[in-house]
C-alpha positions as CSV (number, residue, x, y, z in Angstrom):
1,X,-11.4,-3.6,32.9
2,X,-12.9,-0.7,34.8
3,X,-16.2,-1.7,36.8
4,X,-18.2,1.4,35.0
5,X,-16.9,0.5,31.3
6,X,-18.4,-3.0,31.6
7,X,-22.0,-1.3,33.4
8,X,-22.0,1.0,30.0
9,X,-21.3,-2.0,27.7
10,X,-24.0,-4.0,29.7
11,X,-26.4,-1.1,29.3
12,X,-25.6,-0.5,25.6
13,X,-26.6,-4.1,24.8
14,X,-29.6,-4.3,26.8
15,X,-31.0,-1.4,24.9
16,X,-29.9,-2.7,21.6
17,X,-31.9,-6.1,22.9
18,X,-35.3,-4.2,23.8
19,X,-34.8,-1.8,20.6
20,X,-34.4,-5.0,18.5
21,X,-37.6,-6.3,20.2
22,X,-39.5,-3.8,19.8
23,X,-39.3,-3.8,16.3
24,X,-39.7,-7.6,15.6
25,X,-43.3,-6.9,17.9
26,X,-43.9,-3.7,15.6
27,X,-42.9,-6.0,12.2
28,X,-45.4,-9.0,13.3
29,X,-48.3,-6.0,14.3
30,X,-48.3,-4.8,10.5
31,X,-51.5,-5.3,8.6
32,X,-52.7,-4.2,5.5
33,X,-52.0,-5.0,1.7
34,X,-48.5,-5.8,0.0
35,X,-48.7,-4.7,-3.8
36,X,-46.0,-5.3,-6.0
37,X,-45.2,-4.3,-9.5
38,X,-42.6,-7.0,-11.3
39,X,-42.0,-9.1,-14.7
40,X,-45.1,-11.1,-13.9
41,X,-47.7,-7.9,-13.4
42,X,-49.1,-6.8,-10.4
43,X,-49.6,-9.1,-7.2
44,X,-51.6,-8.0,-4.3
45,X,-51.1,-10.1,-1.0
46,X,-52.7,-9.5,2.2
47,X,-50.4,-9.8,5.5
């Protein structure tokens, strides 16, 4: 395998890593009110 191909694929996954990071931290920053309309009414949850 050529030395650059496996620095590119190296690369690639390291941003895929800290892109997948950065949104699990965003996911557990979220605040604020769920509301959801189904069979049973309305239910309003906080997160």
């Amino acid at each position: 395998m050529n030395r650059n191909l496996i620095f590119i694929v190296i690369g690639v996954l390291g941003i895929g890593a800290g892109a997948l990071g950065y949104w699990y931290y965003q996911e557990q920053q979220r605040s604020g009110v769920d509301i959801s309309i189904g069979p049973r009414g309305v239910t309003v949850q906080e997160r």
